[in-house]
TORTIKOL-856470 format. One record per atom (N, C-alpha, C): x, z, y; chain; atom name. Coordinates in steps of 0.02 Angstrom, whole numbers, plus 50000, padded with zeros to 5 digits. Atoms other than C-alpha are relative to their C-alpha. Last residue first. Example, Ala and Ser with C-alpha at 12.3 -4.5 7.8 and 13.67 -1.06 7.14 Angstrom:
# TORTIKOL-856470
49958 | 49997 | 49941 | A | N
50684 | 50357 | 49947 | A | CA
49961 | 50037 | 50055 | A | C
50045 | 50000 | 49941 | A | N
50615 | 50390 | 49775 | A | CA
50045 | 50000 | 50060 | A | C
//
This chain:
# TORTIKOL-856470
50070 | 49994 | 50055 | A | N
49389 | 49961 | 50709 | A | CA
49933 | 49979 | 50015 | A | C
50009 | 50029 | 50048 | A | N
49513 | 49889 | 50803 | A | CA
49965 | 50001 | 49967 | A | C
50014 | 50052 | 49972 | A | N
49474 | 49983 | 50960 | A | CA
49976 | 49933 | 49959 | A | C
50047 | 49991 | 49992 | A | N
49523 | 50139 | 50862 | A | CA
49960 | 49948 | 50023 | A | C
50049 | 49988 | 50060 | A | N
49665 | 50067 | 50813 | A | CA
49931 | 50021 | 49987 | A | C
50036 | 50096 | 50017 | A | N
49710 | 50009 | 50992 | A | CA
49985 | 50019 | 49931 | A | C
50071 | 49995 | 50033 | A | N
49691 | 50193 | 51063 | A | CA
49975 | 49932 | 49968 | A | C
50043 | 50021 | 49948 | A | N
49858 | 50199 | 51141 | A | CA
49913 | 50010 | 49977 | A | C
50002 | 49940 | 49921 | A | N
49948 | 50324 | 51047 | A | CA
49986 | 49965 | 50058 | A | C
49997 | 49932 | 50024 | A | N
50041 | 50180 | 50911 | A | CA
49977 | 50058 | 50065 | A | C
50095 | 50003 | 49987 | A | N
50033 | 50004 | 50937 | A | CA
49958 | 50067 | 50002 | A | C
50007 | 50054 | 49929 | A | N
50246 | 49986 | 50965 | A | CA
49918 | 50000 | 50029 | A | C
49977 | 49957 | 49930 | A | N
50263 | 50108 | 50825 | A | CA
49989 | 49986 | 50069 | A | C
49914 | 49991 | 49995 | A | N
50194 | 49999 | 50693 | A | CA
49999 | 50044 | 50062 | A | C
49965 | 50011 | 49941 | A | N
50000 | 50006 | 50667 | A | CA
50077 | 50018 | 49999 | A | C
49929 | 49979 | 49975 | A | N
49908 | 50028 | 50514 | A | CA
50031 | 49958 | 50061 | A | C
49960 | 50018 | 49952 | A | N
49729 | 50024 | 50458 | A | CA
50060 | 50023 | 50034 | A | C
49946 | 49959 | 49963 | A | N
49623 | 50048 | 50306 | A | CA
50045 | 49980 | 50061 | A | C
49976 | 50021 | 49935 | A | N
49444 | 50005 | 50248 | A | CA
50062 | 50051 | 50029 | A | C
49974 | 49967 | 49950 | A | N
49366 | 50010 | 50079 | A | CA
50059 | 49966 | 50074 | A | C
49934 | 50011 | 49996 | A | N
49237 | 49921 | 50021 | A | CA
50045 | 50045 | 50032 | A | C
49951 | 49979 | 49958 | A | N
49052 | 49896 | 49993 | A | CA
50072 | 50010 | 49998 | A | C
49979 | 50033 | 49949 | A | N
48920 | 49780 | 49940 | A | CA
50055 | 50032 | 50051 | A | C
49996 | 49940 | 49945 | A | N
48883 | 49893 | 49806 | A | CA
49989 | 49957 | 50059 | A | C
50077 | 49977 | 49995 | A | N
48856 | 49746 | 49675 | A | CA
49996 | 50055 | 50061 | A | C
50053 | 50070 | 49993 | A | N
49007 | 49641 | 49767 | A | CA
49924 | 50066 | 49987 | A | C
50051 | 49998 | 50079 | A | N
49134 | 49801 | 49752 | A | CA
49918 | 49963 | 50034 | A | C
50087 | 50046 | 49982 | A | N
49264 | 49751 | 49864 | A | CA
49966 | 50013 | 49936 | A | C
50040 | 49963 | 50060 | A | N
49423 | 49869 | 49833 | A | CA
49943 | 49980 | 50017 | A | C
49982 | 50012 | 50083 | A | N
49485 | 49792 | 50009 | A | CA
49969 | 50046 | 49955 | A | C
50064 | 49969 | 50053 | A | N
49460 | 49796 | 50181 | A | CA
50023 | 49971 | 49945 | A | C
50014 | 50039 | 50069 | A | N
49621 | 49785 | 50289 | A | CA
49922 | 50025 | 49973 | A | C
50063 | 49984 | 50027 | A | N
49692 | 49799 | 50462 | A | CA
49966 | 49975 | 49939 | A | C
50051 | 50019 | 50028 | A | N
49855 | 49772 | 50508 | A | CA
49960 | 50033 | 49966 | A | C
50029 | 49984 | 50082 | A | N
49981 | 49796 | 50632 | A | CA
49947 | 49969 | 49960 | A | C
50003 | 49934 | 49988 | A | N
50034 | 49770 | 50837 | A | CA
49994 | 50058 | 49927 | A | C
50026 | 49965 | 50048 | A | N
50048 | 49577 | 50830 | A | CA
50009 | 50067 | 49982 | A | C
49961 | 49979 | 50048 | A | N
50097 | 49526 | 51003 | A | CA
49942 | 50041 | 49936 | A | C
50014 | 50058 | 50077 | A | N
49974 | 49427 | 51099 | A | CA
50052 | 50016 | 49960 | A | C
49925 | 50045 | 50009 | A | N
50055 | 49538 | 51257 | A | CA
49989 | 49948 | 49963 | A | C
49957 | 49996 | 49964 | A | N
49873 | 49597 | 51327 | A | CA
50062 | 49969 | 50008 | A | C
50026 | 50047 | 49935 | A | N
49762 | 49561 | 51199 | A | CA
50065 | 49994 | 50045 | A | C
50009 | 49981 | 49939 | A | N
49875 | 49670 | 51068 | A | CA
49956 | 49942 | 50040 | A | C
49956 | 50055 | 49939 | A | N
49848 | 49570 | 50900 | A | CA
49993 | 50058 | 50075 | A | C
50036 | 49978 | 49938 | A | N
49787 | 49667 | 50739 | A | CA
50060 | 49982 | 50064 | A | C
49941 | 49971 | 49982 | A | N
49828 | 49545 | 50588 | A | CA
49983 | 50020 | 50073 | A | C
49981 | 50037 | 49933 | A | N
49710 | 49532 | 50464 | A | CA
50061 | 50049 | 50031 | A | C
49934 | 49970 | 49976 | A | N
49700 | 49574 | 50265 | A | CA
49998 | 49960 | 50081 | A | C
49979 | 50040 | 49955 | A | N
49532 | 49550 | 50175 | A | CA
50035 | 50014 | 50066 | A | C
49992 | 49970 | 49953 | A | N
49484 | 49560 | 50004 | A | CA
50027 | 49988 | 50087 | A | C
50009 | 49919 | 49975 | A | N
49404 | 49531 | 49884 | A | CA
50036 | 50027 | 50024 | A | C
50067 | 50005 | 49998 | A | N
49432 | 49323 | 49912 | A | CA
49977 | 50076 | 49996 | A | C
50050 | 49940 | 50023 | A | N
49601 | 49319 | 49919 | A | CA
49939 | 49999 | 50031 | A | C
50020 | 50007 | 50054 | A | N
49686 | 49150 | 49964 | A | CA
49945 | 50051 | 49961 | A | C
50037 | 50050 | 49982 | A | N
49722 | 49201 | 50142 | A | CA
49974 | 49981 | 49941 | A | C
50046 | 49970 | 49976 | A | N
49839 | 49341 | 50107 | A | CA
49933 | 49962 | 49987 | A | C
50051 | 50024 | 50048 | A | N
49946 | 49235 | 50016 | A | CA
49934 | 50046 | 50009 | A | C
50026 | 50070 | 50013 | A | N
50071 | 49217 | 50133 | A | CA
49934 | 50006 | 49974 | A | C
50049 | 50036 | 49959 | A | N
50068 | 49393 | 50157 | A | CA
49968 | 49954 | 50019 | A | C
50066 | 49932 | 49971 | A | N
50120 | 49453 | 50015 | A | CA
49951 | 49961 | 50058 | A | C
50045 | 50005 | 50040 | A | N
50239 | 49306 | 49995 | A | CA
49941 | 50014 | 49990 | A | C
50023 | 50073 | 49978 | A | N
50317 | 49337 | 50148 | A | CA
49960 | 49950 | 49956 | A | C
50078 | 49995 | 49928 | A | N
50329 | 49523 | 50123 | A | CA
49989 | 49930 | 49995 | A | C
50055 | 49967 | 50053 | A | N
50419 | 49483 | 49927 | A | CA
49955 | 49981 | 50054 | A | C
50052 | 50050 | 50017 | A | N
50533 | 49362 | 50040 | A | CA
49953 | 50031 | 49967 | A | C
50030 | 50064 | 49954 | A | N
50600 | 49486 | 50140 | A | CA
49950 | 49962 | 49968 | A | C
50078 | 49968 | 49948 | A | N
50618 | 49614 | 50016 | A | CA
49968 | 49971 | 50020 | A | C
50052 | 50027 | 50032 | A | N
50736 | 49477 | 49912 | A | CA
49932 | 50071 | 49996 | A | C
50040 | 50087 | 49999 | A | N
50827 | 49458 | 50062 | A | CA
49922 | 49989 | 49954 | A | C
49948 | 50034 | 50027 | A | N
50851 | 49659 | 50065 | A | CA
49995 | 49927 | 50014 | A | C
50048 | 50085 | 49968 | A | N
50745 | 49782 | 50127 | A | CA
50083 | 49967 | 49988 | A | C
49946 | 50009 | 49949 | A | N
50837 | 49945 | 50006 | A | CA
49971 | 49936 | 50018 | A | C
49949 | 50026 | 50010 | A | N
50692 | 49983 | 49861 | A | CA
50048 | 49996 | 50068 | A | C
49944 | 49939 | 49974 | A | N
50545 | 50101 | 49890 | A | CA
50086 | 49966 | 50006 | A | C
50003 | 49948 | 50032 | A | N
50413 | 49962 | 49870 | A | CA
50055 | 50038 | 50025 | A | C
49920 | 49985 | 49972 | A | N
50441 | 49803 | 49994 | A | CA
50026 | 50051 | 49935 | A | C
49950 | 50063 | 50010 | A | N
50276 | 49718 | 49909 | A | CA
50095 | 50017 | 50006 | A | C
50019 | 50052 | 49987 | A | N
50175 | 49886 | 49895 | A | CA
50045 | 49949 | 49996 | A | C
49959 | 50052 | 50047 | A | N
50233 | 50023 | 49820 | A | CA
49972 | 49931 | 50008 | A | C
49917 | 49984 | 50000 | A | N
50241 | 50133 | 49967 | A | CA
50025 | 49980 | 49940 | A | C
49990 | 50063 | 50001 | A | N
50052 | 50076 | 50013 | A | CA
50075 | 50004 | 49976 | A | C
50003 | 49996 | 50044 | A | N
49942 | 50218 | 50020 | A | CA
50025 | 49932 | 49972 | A | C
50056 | 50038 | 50008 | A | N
49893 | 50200 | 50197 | A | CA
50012 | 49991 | 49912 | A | C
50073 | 49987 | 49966 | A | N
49962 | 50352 | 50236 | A | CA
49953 | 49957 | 49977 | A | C
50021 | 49934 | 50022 | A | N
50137 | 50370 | 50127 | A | CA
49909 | 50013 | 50030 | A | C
49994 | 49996 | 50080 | A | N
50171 | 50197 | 50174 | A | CA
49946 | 50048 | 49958 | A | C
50056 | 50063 | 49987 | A | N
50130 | 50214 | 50370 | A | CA
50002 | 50010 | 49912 | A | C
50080 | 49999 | 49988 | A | N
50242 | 50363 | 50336 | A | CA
49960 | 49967 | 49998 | A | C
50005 | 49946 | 50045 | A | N
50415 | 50271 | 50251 | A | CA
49907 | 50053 | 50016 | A | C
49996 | 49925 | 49990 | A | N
50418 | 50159 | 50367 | A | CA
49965 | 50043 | 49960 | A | C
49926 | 49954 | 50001 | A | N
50504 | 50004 | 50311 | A | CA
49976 | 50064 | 50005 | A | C
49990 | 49960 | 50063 | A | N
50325 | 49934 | 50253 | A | CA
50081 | 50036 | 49997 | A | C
50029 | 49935 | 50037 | A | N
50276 | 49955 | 50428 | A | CA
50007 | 49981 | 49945 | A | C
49967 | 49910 | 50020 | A | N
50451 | 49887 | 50484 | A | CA
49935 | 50026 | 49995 | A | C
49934 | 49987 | 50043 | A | N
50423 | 49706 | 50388 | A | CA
50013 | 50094 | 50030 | A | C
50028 | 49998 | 50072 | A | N
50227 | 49687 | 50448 | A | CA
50072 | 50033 | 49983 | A | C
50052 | 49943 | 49993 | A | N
50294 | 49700 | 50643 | A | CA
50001 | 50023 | 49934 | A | C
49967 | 49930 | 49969 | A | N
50454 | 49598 | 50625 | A | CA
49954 | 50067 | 50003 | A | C
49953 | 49963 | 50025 | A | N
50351 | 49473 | 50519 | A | CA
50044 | 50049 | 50013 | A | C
50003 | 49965 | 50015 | A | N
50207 | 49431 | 50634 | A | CA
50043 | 50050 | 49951 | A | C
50030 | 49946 | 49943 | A | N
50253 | 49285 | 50736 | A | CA
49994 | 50055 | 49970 | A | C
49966 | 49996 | 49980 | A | N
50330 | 49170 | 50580 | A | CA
49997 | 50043 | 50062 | A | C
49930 | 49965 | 50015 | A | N
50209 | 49246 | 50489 | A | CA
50069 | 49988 | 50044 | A | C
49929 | 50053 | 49977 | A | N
50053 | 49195 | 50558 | A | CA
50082 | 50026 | 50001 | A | C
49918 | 49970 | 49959 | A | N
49932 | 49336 | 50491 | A | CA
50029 | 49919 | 49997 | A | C
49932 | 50038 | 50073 | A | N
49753 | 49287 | 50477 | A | CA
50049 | 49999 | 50035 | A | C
49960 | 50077 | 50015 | A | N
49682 | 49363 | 50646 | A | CA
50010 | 49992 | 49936 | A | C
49994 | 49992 | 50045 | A | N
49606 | 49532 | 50736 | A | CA
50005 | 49923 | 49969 | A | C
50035 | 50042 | 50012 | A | N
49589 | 49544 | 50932 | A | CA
50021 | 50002 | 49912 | A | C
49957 | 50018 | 50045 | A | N
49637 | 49705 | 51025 | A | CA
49956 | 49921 | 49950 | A | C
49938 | 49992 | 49998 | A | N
49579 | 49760 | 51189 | A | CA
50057 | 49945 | 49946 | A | C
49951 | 49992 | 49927 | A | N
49425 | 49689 | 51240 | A | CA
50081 | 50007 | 49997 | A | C
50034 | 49945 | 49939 | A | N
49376 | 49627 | 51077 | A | CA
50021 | 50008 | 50040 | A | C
49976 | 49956 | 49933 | A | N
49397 | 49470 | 50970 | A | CA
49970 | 50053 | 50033 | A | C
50032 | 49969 | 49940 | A | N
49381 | 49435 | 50799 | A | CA
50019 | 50025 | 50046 | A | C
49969 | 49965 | 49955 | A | N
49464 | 49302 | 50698 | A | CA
49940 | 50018 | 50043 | A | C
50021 | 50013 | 49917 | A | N
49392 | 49270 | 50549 | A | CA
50034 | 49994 | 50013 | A | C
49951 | 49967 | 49954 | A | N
49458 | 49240 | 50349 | A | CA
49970 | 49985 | 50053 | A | C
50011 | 50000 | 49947 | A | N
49305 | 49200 | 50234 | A | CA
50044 | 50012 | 50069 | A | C
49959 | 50045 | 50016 | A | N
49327 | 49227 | 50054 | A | CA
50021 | 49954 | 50072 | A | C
49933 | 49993 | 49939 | A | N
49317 | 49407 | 50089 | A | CA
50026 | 49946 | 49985 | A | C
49925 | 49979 | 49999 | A | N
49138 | 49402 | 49963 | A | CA
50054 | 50012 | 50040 | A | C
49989 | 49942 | 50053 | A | N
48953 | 49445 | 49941 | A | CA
50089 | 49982 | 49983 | A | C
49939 | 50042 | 50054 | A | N
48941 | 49373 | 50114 | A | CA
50006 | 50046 | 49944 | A | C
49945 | 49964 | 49992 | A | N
48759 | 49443 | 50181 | A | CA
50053 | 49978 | 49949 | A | C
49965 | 50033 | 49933 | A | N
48617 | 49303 | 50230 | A | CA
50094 | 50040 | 49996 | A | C
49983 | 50057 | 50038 | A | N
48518 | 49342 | 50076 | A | CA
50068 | 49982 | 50022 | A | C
49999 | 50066 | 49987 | A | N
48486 | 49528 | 50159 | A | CA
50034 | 49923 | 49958 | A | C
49936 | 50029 | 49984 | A | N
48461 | 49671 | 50071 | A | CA
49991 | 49928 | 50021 | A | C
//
């Protein structure tokens, strides 16, 4: 094993690719996206997220601010690590991509990714990865 490998996600990038580029979320830009995938009920049910910050409740004000919290504080976490997948094309934020459950002695993690409707049946998740 290399010396050279981060044993944590304390590290936020941004990586670019052809299509799609990957970010620390900027909320005032990314909140319409983030807010309807935890509205939608699938994305939820897929990425295993339907009690996440919004949970099953009615989006409310004090929905709103849960996401904005959530995500605020993305950046602070160290196992793990939450970006925000950017179309190239428009520079609209399209969803997000995550690794998380960091297990340091393993060095490994898991990896999930969601897209709102708008990112959906092009091939930018795949791209993302």
């Amino acid at each position: 094993m290399s010396d050279h490998l981060p044993t944590d996600f304390s590290v936020k990038p941004t990586l670019v690719g052809e299509r799609v580029f990957l970010r620390p979320f900027l909320m005032d830009q990314d909140a319409p996206v983030l807010r309807s995938l935890l509205q939608d009920p699938e994305v939820g049910r897929l990425t295993g997220s339907s009690q996440g910050p919004a949970g099953r409740e009615p989006w409310d004000e004090t929905a709103e601010q849960r996401m904005r919290v959530w995500y605020g504080t993305r950046h602070e976490q160290a196992d793990r690590l939450d970006l925000a997948v950017v179309e190239r094309a428009t520079g609209a934020c399209v969803g997000e991509a995550v690794l998380n459950e960091w297990d340091s002695g393993n060095r490994s993690c898991n990896f999930r990714i969601a897209l709102a409707a708008a990112g959906q049946g092009r091939g930018l998740a795949t791209v993302a990865c």
